[in-house]
Backbone as a printed PyTorch tensor [residue, N CA C, xyz], in Angstrom:
tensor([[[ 61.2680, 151.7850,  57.7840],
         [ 62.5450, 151.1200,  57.9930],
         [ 62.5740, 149.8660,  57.1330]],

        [[ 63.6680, 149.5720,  55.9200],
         [ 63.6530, 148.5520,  55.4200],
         [ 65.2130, 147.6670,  56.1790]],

        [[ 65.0380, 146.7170,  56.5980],
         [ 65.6090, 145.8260,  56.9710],
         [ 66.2200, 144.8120,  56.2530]],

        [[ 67.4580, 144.2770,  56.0440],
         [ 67.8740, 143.5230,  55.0950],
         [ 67.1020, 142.0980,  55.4210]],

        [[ 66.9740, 141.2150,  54.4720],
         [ 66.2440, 140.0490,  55.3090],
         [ 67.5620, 138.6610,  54.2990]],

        [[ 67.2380, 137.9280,  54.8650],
         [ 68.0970, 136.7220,  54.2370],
         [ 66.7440, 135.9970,  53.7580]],

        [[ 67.1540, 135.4960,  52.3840],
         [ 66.1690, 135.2940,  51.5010],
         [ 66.9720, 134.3510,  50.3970]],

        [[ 66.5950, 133.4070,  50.5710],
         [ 66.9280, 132.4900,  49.1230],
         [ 68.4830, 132.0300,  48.9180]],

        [[ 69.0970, 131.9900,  50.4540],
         [ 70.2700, 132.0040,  50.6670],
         [ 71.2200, 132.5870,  50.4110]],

        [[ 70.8370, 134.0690,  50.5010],
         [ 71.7650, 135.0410,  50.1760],
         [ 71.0540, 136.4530,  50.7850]],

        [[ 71.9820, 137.3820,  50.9490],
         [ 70.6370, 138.5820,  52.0500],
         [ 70.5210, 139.7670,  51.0560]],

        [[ 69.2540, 140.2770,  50.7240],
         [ 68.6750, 140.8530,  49.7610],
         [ 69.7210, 141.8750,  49.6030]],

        [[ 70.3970, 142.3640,  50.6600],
         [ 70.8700, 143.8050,  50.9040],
         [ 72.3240, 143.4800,  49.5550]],

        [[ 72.8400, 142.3600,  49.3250],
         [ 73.6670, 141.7590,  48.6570],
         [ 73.5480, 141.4760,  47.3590]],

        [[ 72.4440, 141.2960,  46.9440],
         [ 71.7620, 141.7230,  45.6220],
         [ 71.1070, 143.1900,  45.0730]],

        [[ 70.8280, 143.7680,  45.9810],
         [ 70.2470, 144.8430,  45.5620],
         [ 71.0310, 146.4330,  45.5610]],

        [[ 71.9850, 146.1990,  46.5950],
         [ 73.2380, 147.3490,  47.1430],
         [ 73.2020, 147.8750,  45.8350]],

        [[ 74.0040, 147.0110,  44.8960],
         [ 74.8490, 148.0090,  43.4850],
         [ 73.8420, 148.3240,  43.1700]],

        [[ 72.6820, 148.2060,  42.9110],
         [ 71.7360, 148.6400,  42.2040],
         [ 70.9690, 149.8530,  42.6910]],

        [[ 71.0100, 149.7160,  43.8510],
         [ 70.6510, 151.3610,  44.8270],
         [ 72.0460, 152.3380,  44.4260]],

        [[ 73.2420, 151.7920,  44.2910],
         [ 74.2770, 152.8100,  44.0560],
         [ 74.1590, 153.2560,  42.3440]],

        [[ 73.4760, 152.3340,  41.4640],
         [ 73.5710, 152.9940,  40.0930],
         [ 73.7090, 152.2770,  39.3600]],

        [[ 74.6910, 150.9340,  39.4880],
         [ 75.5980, 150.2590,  38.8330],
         [ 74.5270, 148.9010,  38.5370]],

        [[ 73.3270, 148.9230,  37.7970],
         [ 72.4100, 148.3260,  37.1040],
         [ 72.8870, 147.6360,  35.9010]],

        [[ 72.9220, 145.7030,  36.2340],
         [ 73.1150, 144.6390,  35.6540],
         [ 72.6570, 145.0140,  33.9140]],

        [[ 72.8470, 144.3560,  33.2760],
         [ 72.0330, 144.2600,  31.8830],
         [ 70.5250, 143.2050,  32.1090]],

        [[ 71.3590, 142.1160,  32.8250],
         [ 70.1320, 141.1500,  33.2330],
         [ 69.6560, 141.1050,  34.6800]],

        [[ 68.6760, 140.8170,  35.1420],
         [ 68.6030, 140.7960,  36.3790],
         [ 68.0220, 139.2520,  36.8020]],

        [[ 68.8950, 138.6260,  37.7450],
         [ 67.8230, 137.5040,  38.0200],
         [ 67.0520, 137.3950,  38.5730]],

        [[ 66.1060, 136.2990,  38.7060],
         [ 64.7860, 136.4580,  39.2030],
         [ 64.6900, 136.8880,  40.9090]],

        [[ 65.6350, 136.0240,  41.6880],
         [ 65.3650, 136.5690,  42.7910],
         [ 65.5390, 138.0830,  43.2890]],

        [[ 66.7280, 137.8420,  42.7210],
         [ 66.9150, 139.8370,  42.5720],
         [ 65.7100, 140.9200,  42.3370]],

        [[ 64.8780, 140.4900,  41.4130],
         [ 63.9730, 141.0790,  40.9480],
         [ 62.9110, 141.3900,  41.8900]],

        [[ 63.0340, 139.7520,  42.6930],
         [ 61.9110, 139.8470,  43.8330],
         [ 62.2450, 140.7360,  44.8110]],

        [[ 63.5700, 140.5940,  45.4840],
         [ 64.0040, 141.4050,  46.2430],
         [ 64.0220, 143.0670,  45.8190]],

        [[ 64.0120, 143.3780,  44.6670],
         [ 63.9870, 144.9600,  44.1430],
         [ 62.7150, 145.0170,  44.1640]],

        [[ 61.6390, 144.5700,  44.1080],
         [ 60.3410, 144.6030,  44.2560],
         [ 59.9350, 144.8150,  45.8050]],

        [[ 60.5300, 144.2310,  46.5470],
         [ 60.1180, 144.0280,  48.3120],
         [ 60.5530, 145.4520,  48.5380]],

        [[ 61.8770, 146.0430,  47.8150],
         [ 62.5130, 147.3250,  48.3250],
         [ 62.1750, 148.2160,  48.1300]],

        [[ 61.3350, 148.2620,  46.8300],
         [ 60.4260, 149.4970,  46.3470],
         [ 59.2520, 149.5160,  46.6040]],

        [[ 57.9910, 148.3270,  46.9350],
         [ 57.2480, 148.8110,  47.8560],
         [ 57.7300, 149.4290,  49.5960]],

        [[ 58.4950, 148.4400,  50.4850],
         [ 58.6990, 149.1980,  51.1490],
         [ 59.6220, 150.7110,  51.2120]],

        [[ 60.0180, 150.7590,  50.2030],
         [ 60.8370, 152.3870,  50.4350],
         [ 60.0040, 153.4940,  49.8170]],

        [[ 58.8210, 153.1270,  48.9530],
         [ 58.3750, 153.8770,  48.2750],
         [ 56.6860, 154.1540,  48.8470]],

        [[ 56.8180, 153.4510,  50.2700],
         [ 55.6850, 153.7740,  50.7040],
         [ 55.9290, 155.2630,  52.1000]],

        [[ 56.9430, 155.2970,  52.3950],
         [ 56.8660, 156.5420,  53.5880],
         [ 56.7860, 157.9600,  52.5970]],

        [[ 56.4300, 158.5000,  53.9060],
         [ 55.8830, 160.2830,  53.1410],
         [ 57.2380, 160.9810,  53.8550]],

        [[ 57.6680, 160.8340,  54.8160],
         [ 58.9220, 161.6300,  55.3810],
         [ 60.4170, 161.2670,  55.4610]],

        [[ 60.5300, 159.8650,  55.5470],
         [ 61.3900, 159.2990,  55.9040],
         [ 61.8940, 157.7340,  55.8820]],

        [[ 63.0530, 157.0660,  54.8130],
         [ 63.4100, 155.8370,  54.5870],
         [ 64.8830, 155.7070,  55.3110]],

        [[ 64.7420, 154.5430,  55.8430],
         [ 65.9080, 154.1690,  56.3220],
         [ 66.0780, 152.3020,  55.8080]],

        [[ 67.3930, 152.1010,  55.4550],
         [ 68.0400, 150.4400,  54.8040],
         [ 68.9100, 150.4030,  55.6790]],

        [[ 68.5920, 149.3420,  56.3470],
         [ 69.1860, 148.8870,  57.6550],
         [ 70.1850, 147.3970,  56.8950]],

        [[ 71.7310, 147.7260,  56.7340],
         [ 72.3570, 146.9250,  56.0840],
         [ 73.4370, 146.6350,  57.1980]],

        [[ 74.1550, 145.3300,  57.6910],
         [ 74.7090, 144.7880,  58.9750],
         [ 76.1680, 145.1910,  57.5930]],

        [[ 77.0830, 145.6210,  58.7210],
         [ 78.3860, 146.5720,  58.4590],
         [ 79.0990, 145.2200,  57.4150]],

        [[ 78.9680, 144.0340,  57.6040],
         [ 79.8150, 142.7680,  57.2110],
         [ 79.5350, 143.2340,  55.4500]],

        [[ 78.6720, 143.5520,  55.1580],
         [ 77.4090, 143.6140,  54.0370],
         [ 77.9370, 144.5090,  52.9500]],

        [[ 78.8640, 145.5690,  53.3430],
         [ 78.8770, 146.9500,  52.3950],
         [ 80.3260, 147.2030,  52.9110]],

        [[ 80.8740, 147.1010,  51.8260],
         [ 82.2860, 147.9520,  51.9170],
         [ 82.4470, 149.4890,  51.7800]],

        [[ 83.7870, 150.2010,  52.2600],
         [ 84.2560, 151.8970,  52.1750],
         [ 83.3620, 151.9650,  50.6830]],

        [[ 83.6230, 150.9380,  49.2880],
         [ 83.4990, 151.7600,  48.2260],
         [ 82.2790, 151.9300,  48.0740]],

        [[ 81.5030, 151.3470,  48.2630],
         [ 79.9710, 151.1000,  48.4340],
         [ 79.6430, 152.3240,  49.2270]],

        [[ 79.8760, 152.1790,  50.2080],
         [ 79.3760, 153.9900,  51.6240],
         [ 79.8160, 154.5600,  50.7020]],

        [[ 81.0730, 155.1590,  50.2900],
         [ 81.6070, 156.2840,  49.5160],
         [ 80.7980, 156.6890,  48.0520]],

        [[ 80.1160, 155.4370,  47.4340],
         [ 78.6910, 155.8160,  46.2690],
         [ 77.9540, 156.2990,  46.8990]],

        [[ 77.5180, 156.0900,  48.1860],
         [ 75.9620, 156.3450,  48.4910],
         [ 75.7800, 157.6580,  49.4190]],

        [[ 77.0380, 157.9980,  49.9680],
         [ 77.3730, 159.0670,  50.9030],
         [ 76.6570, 160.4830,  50.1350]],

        [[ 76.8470, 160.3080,  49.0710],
         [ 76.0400, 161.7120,  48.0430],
         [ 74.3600, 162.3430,  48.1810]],

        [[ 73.8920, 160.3540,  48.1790],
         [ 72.3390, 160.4780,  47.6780],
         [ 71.9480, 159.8540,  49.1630]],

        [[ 72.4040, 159.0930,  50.2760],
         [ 71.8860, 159.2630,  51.7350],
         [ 72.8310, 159.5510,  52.9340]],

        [[ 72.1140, 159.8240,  53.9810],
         [ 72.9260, 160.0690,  54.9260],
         [ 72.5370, 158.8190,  55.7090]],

        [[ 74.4130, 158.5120,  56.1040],
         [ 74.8170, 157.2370,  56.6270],
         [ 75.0420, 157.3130,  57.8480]],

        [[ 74.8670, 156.8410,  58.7090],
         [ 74.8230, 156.4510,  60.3130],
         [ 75.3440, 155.0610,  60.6280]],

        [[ 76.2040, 155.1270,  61.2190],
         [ 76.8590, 153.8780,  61.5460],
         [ 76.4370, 153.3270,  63.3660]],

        [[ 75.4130, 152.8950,  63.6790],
         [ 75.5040, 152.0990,  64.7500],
         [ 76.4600, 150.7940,  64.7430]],

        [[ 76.8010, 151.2010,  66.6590],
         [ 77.8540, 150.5920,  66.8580],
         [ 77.7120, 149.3450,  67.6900]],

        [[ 76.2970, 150.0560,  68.9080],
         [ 76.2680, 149.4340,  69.9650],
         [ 74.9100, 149.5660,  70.4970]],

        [[ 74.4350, 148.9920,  70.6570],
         [ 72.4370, 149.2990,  71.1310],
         [ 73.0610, 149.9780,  72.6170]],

        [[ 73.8130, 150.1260,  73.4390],
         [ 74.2080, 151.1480,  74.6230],
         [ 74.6510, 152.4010,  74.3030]],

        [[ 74.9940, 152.6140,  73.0520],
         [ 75.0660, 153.7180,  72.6550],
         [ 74.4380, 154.3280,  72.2380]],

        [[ 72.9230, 153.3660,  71.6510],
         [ 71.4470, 154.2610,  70.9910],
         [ 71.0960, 155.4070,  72.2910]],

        [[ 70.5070, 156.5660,  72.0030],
         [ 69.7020, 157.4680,  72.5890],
         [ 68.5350, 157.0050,  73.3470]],

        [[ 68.0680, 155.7570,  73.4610],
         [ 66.6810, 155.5990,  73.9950],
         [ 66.8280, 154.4040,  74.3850]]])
């Protein structure tokens, strides 16, 4: 489970989004870099299963509508509505 974290006054998930959808800067800045680094060890370490836990404020329709292809999206609503 990668978790967005707030980092350097701004939350990684906000720097790194377009870049999980495709849409790769010419330059990248440094914190960015750090944060694409934190995301690829943790996403590139499970054998079955990654999940990016991004808070709904974070990602707009056009954003879900890139990524809807290459993951499957789950929208929690309500921790009373989780299964467990």
């Amino acid at each position: 489970l990668y978790v967005e974290t707030y980092f350097n006054r701004k939350h990684d998930s906000d720097r790194i989004l377009n870049i999980l959808i495709g849409n790769r800067p010419t330059t990248i800045p440094p914190e960015t870099q750090k944060n694409m680094k934190m995301a690829y060890v943790g996403m590139t370490r499970a054998t079955h299963l990654v999940c990016f836990a991004i808070h709904k404020s974070r990602i707009t329709q056009e954003q879900i509508d890139s990524l809807i292809d290459k993951w499957d999206i789950d929208h929690i609503t309500d921790r009373q509505e989780m299964p467990f």
